[in-house]
Each structure stands twice: as structure tokens, then as C-alpha cells.
N, C-alpha and C positions, 0 to 999 in steps of 0.2 A: 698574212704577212710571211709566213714558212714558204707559200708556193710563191710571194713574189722574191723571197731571198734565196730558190731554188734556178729561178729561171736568170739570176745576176749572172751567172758561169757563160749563159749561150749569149746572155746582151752583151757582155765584155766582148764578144768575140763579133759581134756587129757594131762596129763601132762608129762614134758619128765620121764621115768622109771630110778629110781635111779644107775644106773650102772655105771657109769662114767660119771655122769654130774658133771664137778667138781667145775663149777661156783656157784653150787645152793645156799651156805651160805656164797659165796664170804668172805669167811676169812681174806682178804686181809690185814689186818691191826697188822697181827699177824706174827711172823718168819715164814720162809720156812718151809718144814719140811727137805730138803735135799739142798747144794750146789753142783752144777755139777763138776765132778772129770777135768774137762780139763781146759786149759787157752789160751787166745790170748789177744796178746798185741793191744791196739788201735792208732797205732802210740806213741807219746809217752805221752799220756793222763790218759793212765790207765791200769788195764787188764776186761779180761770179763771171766766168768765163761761159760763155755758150756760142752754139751757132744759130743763125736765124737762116728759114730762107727766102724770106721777105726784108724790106726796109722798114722796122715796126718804131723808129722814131715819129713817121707822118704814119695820117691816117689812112689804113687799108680799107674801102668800102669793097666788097665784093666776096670779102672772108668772112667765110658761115663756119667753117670748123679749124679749131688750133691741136695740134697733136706734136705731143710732147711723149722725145723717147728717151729713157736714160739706160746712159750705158753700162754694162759689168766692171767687173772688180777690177781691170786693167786699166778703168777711167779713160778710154781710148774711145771718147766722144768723137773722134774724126769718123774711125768706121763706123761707128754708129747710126752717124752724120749721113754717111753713103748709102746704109743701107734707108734711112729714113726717104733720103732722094729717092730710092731704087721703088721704096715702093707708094710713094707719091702717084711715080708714073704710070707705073703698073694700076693705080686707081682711075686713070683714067680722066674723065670731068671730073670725078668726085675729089680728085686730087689740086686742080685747078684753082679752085675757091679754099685751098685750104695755105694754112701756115707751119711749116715744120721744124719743132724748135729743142736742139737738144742739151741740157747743161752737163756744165761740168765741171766735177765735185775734186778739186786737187787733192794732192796729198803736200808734205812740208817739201819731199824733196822735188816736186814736180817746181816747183816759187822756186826754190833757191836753183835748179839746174840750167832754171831759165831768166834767171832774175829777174824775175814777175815785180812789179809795183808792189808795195809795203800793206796795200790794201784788200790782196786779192785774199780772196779766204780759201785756206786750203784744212783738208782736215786729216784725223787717222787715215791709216792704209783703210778700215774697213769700218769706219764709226761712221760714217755719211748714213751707210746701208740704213742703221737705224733710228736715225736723227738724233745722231747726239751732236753736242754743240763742236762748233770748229776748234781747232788748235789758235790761230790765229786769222786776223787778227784783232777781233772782238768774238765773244761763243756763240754766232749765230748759228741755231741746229741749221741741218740739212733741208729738215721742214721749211723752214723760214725762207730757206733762198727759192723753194717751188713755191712756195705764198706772193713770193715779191712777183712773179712770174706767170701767176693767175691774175694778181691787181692787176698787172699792167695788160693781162687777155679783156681785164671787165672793164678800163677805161676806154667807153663808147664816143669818145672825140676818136677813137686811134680804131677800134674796131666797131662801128656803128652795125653793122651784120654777122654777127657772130649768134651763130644760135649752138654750138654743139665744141666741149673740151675732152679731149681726149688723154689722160695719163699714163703710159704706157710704159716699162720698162722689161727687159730679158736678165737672168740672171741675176747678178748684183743687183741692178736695176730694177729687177724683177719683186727684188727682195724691199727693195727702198718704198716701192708703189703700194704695195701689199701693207707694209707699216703706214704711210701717208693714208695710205685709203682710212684706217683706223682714225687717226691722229688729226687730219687735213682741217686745219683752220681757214685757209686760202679757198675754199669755195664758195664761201656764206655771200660773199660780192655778185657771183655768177649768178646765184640759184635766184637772187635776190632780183634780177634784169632776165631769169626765164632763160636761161641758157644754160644747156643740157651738162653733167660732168659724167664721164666713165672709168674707171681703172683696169687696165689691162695689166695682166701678173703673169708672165711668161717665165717657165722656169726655174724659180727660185730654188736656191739649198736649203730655205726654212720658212715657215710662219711663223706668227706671234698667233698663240694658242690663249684662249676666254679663261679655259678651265686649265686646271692642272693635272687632269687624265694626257695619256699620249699614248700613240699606235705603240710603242715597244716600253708598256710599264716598267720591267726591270734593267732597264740604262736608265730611263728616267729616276728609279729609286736609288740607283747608285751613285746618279749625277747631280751634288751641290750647288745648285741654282740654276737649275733647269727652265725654271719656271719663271725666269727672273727678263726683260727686257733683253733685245729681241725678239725672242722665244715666249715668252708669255707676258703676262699682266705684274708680276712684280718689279720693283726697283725700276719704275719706269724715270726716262730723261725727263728734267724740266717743262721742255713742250709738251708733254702728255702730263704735266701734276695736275691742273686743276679742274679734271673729271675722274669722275670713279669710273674704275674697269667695266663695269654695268651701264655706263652712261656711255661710254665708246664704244661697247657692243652693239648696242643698240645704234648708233649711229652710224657704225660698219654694215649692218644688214641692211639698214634704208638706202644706205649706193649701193650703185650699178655696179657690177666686180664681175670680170673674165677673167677665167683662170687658163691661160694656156698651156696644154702642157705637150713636149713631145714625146713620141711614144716608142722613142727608142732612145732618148734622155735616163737609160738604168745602166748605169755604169758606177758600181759602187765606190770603185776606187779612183771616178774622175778627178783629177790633178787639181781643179779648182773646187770641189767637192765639199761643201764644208762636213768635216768628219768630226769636229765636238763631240763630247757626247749629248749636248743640249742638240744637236741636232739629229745626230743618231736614232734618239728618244723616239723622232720622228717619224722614223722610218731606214733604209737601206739606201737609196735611193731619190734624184728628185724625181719623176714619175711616181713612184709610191708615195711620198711626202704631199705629193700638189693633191692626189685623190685622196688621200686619208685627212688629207685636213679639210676638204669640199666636204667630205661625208661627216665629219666630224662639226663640221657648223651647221649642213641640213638638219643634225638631229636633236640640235639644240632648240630650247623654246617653239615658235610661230616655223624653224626653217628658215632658208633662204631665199625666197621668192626673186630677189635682186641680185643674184648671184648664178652665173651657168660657167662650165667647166666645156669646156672642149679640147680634145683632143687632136692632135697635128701627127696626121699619119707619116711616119718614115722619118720624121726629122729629131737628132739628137738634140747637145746642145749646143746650138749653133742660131745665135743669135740674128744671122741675114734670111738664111730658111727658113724661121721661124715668124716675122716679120712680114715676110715677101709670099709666104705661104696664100693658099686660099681664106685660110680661118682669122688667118693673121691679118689681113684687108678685111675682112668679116669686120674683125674686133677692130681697126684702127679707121671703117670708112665707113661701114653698113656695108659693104658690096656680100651680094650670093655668091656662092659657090661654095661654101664652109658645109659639109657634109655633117658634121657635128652637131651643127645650131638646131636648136629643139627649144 
């Protein structure tokens, strides 16, 4: 960890290229600039805003894979939305037969700026990340609106050819995938009718950690709930109470988990950076954070078998590069070219 908090000085100074890094001034605290034109209902809790880019009220025969991206902490599912399009086409056929669907998780002042329907569910600026329940307007987690969202990929009147789900998210996003992939109630439908599920983790500023070791022990001893949800297995939300920490581990290593990371993503002092020290704990950096926590589950119990880590040459963080990348279609389609995959 010294040589990778040594080499921070030369990364700051290659910094990711302004094109679509959209975290860089993390605006977060401010309206959307767009709400997504679609809705689904979350049981009867609330509704969710998203984009589809199909008509998924009638049935689609022809769609073999649904891939779902969520966006960072700007909640600005429109670019998200674009870059999802961007690399649909870039997929080629394999892109053809698919469905691209991305939600998105309000905040209270995003409802009121736009004055949203009394129904829509919006939550904290950053509780969605770990599925805690909504602000309003019933507590459905975060969890529960991608459940409602898988139901409706496993009802085979609407998708009769669906063989493969894809969960994807960058950043924020990244961070959300990463806890679901743990937590995720909404697949049991899927696996249940032989249709495949993967998590794709681009980027994230942190994991939820099994054990209570972490890459930089002394933040972690000096930081009072380190270990606590998010971040680890204590004081977890609702949706995660009724399995022990050892039953969710276990059920995290049985999925499929990509961990993307980019590998010029070490900017310690990135503006959307989470700097806690619960995250700190973790490392310097997300680069050093995505590998330290891959090695730190290899070495646990059996290993990972179900989990590979690839790396995204030259791209910071910047969530259309990363996506649109070789590895990034890798992860989101099957296609070759991801130099990584091992």
C-alpha cells in the first residue's frame, strides 16, 4: 500500500481527460438535469423512474440478454442512458437481441424541483448506494426497486427468450451492484427458468468487507464503525436482516462478479472520492480499493472461482470509457477483445 500511496503524486498529475468523467464536480446536491421518461411500479411502495430501450409492456420474443446500468452519484441516468445506447451498438448483433434498461434512484429534491407524482420514490443524496429504504414515499430499499425490475425481466409472457441478465453499474452505481450482488433477492425467479445473472462493479469508492481486517488497519482502528453497513457486515438495513453475514458470503461467492477497474482511476483527492474514513480503511484510492478487496476475498475460505477482476487500460473515472471500453463489452455482452480476461 506505501508503493501504491507513493505513485498517487504522478497519478494526480495524469488525470482522467475531461470527456465524460461525469463524477468530477459531483454536483450531487443539486436537481437532476433530466427524469427518465419510463415507470415501474415497486410493488405497492411507490414507482421508479427509468429508461427502457425497448417497449417492455408487450411481449419481446427475440431478447436473449437484458442489461441493466446504474448510474453514479449524480443520479444522471440520461448519460448513463447514452452511454448504455453507445455501447449497445458498439456490440454489434450481440447488441440487437438485447434490452437496455437503466433506473433511477431520486433524491427528495429531484420530486420536489420537478414536481414528480406523490408516488415516485426518491431517496437520501447517497442511501440508494446501499440499499437503505427510501425517504419517501413508503421505505422501499433501493434493493427492492432492482427486484421489481428482475420480476418483470423473469415474466416469460413479456420475455419468452431471455437467456442471460446483466447488472452493471460504474461508480455510485458501481457501489449499489457490488452490495445487491451480496443482498440480491430478485434473482431467485431467473435462476429458477435457467437464465443466466452477472454483476458487473466498475469503479466503486468502496466494498462491503465479510471480515473486519482492512488494507489500512490503523484508519480502520481509529474509525468508529468501520465495519458497520456499507462497509462491512455490521448494522446492516432491513433488506439484508434475515441472513447471517456467513449466509451472504456464501451466497456472494456463488455469483458471477466482474470487477472493473480503471487503471488510471488513483486520484486520491478525486472530488467525488469517498474520503470517510470507513472508506479510507480501504485503501487510498479506487484502483487500490477494487484490488485489495478482489485479493482480500481470494483468500478467504474455497476463493473466488466466480469472481475475475479485470483491469481497463488508460481509463480513469469515467463512466462512458469504461463501459464502451473493450473489457467493458467483455463484461456487458461476451464479446473478445478484453486483454484482461483470464
Amino acid at each position: 500500500m506505501k508503493l501504491l500511496r507513493g505513485l498517487a503524486a504522478l497519478a494526480a498529475v495524469l488525470m482522467i481527460t475531461p470527456s465524460h468523467a461525469e463524477d468530477e464536480h459531483a454536483a450531487n446536491r443539486k436537481p437532476v438535469k433530466a427524469i427518465a421518461d419510463a415507470r415501474i411500479a415497486v410493488g405497492n411502495q411507490g414507482t421508479l423512474p427509468l429508461y427502457v430501450s425497448a417497449d417492455w409492456s408487450r411481449p419481446l420474443p427475440g431478447i436473449t440478454r437484458a442489461i441493466l446500468v446504474l448510474h453514479g452519484r449524480l443520479r444522471n441516468a440520461d448519460v448513463y442512458y447514452r452511454s448504455a445506447l453507445t455501447a449497445q451498438a458498439a456490440a454489434g448483433e450481440a447488441g440487437k437481441s438485447t434490452i437496455m434498461i437503466v433506473p433511477q434512484f431520486l433524491a427528495g429534491l429531484d420530486v420536489e424541483a420537478y414536481h414528480l407524482p406523490a408516488d415516485t420514490l426518491h431517496w437520501s443524496l447517497e442511501g440508494w448506494e446501499g440499499g437503505d429504504a427510501a425517504e419517501g414515499p413508503q421505505p422501499a430499499s433501493s434493493f427492492d426497486a432492482l427486484d421489481a425490475i428482475l420480476a418483470r425481466l423473469a415474466d416469460r409472457h413479456l420475455f419468452p427468450d431471455l437467456r442471460q441478465v446483466v447488472v452493471a453499474g460504474h461508480s455510485g452505481g458501481g457501489q449499489v451492484v457490488q452490495r445487491y450482488a451480496i443482498a440480491t433477492k430478485g434473482e431467485a425467479a431467473l435462476q429458477a427458468d435457467d437464465v443466466a445473472i452477472r454483476y458487473v462493479v466498475a469503479n466503486p469508492s468502496s466494498y462491503a468487507y465479510f471480515s473486519a481486517e482492512r488494507p489500512e488497519p490503523q484508519i480502520a482502528a481509529s474509525c468508529p464503525g468501520y465495519n458497520n453497513w456499507k462497509y462491512g457486515m455490521e448494522a446492516r438495513p432491513p433488506y439484508l436482516a434475515s441472513a447471517s453475514a456467513a449466509v451472504l458470503e456464501q451466497r456472494y461467492v456463488a455469483r458471477q462478479v466482474i470487477y472493473l477497474l480503471g487503471t488510471r482511476d488513483t486520484n486520491p483527492n478525486h472530488p467525488a472520492l469517498d474520503k470517510s474514513c470507513m472508506a479510507e480503511a480501504q485503501g487510498p484510492y479506487r484502483y487500490a480499493r477494487g484490488h485489495a478487496y478482489a485479493a482480500a476475498m481470494a483468500e478467504r475460505d474455497a476463493g473466488t472461482p466466480n469472481h475475475r477482476l479485470w483491469d481497463v487500460p488508460d481509463v480513469g473515472h469515467d463512466g462512458d470509457k469504461m463501459l464502451t471500453s473493450p473489457c467493458g463489452l467483455a463484461a456487458l455482452f461476451d464479446l473478445p477483445g478484453c486483454t484482461a480476461m483470464r
